[in-house]
Backbone bond lengths (Angstrom), bond angles and torsions (degrees), N, CA, C in turn:
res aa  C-N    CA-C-N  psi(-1)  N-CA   C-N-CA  omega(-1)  CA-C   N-CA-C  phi
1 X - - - 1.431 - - 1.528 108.44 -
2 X 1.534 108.75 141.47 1.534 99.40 -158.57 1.982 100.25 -81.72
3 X 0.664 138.60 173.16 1.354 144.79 179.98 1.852 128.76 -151.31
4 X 0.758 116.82 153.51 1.819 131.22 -173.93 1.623 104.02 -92.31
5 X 1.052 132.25 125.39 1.153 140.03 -177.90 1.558 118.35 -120.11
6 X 0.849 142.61 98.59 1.880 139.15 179.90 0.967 92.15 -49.69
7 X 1.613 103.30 135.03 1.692 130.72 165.67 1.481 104.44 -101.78
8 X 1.906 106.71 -80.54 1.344 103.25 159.17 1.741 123.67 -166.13
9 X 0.867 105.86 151.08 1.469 110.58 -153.81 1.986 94.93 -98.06
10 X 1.519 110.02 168.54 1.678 122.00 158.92 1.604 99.43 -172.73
11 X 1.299 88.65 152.66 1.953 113.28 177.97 1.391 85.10 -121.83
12 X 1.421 114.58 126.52 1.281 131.83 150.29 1.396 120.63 -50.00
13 X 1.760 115.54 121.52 1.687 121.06 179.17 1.517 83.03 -96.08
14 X 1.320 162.16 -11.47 1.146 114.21 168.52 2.120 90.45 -159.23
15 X 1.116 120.96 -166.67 1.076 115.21 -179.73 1.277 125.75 -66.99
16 X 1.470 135.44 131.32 1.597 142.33 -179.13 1.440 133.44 -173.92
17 X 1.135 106.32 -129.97 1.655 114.89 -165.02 1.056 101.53 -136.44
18 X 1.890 145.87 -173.84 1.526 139.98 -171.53 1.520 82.47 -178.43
19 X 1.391 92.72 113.53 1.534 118.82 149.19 1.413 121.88 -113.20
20 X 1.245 130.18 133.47 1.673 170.38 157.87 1.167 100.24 -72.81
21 X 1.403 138.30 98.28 1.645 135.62 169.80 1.556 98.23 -120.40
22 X 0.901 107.07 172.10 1.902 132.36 175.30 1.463 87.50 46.96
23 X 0.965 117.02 48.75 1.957 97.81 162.05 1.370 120.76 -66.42
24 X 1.225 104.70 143.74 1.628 96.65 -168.12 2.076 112.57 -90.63
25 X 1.362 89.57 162.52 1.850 71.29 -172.33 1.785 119.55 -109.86
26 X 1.176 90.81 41.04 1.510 114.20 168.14 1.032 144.06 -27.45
27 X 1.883 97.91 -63.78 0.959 122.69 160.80 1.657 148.55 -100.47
28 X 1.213 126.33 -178.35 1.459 122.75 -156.80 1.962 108.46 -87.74
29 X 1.317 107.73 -29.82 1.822 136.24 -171.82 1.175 111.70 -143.21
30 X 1.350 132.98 130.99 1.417 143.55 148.43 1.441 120.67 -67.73
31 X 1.197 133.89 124.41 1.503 115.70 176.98 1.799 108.77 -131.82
32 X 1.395 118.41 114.97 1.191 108.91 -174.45 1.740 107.21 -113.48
33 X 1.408 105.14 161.62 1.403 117.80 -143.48 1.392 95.44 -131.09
34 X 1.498 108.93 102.95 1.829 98.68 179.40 1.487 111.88 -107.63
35 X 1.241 127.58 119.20 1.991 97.06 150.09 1.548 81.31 -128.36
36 X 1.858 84.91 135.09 1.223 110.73 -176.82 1.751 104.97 -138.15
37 X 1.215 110.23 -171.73 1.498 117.91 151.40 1.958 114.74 -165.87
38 X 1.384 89.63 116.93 1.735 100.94 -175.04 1.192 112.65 -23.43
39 X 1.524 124.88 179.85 1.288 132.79 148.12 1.404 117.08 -114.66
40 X 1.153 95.79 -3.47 1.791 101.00 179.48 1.615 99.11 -59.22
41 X 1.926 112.24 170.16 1.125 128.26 -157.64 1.507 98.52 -107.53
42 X 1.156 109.77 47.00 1.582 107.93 150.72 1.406 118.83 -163.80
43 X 1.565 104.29 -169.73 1.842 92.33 -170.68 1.277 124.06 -74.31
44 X 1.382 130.14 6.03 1.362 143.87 163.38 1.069 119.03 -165.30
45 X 1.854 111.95 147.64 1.329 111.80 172.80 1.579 106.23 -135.08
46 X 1.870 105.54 166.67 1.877 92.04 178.87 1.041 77.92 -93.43
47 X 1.616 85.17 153.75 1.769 134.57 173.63 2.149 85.85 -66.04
48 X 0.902 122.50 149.73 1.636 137.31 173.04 0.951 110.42 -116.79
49 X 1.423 158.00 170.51 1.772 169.93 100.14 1.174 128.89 -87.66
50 X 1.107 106.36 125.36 1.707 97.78 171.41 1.660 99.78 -111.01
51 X 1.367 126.01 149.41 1.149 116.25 159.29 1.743 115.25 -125.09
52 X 1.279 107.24 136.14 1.770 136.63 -174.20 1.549 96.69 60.33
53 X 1.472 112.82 47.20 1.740 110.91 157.87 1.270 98.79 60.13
54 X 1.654 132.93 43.95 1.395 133.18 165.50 1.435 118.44 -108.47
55 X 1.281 112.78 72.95 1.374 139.26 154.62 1.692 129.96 -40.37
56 X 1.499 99.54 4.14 1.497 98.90 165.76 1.334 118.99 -102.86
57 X 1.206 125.84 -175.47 1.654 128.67 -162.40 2.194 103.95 -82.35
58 X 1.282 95.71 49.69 1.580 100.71 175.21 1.532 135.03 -86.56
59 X 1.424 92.81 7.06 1.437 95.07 -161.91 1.921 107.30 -128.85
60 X 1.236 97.79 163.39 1.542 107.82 -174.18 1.165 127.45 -151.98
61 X 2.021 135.39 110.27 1.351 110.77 -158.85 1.346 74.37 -128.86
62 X 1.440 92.03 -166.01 2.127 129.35 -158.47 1.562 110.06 -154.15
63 X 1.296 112.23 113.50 1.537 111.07 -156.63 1.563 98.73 -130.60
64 X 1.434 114.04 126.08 1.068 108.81 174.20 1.858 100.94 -125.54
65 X 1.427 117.72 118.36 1.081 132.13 -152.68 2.107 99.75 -121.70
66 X 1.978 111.79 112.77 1.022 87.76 174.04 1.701 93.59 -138.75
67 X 1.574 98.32 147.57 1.653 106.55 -163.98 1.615 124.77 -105.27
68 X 1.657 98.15 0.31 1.600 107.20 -179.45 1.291 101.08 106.09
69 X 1.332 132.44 -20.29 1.928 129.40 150.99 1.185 133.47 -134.01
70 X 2.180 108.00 1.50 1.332 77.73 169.82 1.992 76.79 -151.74
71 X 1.419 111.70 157.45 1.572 118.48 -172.50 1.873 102.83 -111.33
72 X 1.279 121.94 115.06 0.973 153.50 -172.04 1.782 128.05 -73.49
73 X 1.101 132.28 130.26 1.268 115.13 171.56 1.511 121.70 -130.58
74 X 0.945 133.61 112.24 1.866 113.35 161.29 1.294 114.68 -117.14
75 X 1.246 128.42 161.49 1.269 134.67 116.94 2.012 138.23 -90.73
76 X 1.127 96.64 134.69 1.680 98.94 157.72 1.571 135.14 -86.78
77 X 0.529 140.14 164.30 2.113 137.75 177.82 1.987 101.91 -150.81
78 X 1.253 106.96 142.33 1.449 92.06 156.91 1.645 95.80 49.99
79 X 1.128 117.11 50.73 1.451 124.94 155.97 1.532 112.84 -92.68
80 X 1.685 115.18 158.75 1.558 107.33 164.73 1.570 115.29 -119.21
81 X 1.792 104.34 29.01 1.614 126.27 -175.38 1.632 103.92 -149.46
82 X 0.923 116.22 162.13 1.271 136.63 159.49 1.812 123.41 -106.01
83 X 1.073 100.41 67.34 1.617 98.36 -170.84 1.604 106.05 -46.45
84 X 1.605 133.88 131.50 0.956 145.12 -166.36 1.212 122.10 -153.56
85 X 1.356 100.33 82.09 1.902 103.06 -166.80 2.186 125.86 105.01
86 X 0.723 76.42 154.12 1.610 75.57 -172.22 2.146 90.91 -127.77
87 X 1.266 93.26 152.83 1.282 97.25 -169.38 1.692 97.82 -151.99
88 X 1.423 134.82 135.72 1.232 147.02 149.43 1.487 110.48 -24.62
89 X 1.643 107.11 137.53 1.845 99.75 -173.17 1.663 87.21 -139.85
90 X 1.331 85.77 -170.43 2.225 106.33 176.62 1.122 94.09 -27.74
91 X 1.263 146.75 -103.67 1.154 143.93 -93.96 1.970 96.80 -105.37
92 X 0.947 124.80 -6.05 1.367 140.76 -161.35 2.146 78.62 -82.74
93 X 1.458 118.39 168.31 0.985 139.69 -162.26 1.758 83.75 -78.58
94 X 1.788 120.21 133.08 0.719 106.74 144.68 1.672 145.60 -20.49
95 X 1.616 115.18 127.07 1.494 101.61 161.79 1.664 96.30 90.41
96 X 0.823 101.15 -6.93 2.101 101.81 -162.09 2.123 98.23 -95.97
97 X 1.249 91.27 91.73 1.969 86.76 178.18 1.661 106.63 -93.73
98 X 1.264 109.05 176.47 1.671 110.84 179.07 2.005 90.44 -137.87
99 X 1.286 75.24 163.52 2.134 91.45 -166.68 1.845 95.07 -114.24
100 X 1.003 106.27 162.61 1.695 127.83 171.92 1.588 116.84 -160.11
101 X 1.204 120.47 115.20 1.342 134.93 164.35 2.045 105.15 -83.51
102 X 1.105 124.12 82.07 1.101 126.68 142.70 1.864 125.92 -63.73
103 X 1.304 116.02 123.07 1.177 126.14 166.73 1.667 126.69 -116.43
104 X 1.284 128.01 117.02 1.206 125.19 -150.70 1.918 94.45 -113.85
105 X 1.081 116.85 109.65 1.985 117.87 -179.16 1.120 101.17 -92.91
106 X 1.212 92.12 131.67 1.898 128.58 160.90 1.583 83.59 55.24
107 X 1.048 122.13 75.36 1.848 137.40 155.04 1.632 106.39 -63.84
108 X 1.220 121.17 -53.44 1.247 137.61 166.60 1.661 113.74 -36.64
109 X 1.626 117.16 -51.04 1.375 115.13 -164.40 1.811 113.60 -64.91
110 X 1.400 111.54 138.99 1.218 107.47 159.80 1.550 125.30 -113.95
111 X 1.143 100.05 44.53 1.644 107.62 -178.70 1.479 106.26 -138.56
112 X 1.258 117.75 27.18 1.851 130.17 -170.07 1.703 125.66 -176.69
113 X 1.007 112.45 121.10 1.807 125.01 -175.77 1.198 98.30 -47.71
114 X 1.236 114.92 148.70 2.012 116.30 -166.41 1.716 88.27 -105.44
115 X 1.241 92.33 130.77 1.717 115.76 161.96 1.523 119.75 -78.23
116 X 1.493 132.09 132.08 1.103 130.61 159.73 1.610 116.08 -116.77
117 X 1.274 100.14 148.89 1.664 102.63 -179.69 1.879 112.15 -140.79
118 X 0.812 102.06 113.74 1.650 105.96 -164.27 2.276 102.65 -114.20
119 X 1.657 92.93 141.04 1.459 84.72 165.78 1.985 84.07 -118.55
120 X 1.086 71.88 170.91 1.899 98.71 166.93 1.088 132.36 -174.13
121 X 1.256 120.45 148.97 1.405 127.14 161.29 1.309 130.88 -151.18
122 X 1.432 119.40 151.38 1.583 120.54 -176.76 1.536 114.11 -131.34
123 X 1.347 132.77 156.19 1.628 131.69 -166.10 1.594 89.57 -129.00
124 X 1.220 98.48 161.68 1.674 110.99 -172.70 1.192 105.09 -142.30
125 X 1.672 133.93 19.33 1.127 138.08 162.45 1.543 92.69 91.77
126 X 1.063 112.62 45.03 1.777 122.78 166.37 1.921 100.15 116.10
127 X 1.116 126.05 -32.83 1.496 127.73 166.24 1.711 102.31 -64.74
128 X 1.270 106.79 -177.10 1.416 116.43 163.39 1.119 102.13 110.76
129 X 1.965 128.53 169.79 1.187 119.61 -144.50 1.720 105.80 -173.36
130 X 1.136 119.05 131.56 1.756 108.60 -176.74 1.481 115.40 -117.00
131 X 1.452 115.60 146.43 1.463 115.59 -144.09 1.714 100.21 -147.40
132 X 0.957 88.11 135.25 1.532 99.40 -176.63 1.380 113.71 -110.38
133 X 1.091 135.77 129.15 1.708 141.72 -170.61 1.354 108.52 -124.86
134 X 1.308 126.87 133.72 1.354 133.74 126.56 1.438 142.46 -93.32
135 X 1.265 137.39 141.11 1.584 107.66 -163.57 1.843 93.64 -151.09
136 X 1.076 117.79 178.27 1.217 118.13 -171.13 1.451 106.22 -146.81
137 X 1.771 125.66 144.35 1.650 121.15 171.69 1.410 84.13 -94.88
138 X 1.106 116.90 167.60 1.462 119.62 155.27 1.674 112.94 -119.77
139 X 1.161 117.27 74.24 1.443 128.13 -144.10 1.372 94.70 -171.80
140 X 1.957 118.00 112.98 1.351 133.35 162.25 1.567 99.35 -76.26
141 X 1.151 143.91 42.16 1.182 120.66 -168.86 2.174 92.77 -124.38
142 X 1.464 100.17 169.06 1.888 93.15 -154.71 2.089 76.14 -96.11
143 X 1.517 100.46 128.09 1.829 107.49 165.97 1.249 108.98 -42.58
144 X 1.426 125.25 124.17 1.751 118.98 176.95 1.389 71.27 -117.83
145 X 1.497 160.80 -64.26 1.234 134.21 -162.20 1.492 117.36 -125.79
146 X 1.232 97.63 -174.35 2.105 91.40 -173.61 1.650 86.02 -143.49
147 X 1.563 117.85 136.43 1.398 117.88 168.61 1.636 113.63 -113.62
148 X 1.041 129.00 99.51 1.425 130.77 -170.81 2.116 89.56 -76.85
149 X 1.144 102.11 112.40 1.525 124.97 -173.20 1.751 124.08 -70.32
150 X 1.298 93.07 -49.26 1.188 90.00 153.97 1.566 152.33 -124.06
151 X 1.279 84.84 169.86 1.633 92.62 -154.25 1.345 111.48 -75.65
152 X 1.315 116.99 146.94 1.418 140.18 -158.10 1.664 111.82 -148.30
153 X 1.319 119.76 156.33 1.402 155.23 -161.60 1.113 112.84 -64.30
154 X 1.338 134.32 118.64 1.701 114.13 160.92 1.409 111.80 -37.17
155 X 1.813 101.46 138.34 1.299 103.88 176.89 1.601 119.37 123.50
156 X 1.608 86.06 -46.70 1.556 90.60 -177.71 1.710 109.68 -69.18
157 X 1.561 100.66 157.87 1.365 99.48 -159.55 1.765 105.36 -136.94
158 X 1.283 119.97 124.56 1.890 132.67 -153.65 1.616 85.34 -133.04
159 X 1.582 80.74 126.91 1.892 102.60 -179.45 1.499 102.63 -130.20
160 X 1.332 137.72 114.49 1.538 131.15 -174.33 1.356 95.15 -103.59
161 X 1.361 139.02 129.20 1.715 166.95 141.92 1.222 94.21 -58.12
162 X 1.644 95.62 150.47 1.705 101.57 148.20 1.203 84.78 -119.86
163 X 1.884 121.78 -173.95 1.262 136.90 147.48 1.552 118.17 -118.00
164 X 1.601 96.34 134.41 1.525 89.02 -178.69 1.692 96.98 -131.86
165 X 1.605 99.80 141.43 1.210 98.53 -171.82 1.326 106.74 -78.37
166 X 1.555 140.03 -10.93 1.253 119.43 -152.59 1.505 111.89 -161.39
């Protein structure tokens, strides 16, 4: 039976960024676990990723964003993030965080562009909105780290899984 294994977890002591380095390649899926809440200056922001500190235009997601009246679409191309999740920020009601299940397949492979697939959602004290992402590296190379980009609140708290089938 396949199972979730802790790699490694952190709660933010004060406001920042969260890097995942030396991940090991063990396993079959990465699955990271956010509840956070931005610091950016409004009532929500997307959660970002970089993976192995690749800051060039490699990446590409698919966002389908719906808020309780109206259902949303984008795409990115030639991104240098993977937006992945939307999360509650400043201006949102005190105390009010948003969660994201990011899952990253076959992180490990070096013969295939790594897939991401994220759910999320955040509440705004009756606002708020849940969003589904897909995103793509375009990079055969195996994830040794994951940089969750933006910055977030003391408090918020990032748990990285592996999956192992066996």
């Amino acid at each position: 039976m396949p199972a979730y294994e802790a790699i490694a977890s952190t709660t933010l002591g004060s406001t920042g960024t969260v890097t995942f380095s030396s991940i090991p390649s063990a396993y079959e899926h990465l699955q990271l676990r956010i509840y956070a809440r931005g610091s950016g200056g409004s009532a929500a922001v997307n959660l970002q990723i970089r993976l192995n500190n690749d800051s060039n235009t490699n990446y590409a997601d698919h966002r389908l964003n719906a808020d309780g009246s109206a259902v949303t679409v984008a795409t990115s191309t030639a991104s240098t993030v993977i937006t992945a999740g939307r999360i509650s920020a400043s201006t949102a009601t005190s105390n009010i965080y948003g969660c994201s299940i990011i899952d990253i397949l076959d992180y490990a492979s070096t013969n295939k562009y790594k897939t991401v697939r994220t759910i999320s959602g955040n509440d705004r004290n009756g606002s708020g909105d849940v969003v589904f992402h897909s995103g793509l590296w375009l990079s055969t190379s195996a994830v040794t780290q994951l940089d969750v980009v933006t910055s977030c609140v003391s408090g918020s708290v990032f748990a990285l899984y592996g999956l192992r089938s066996s």
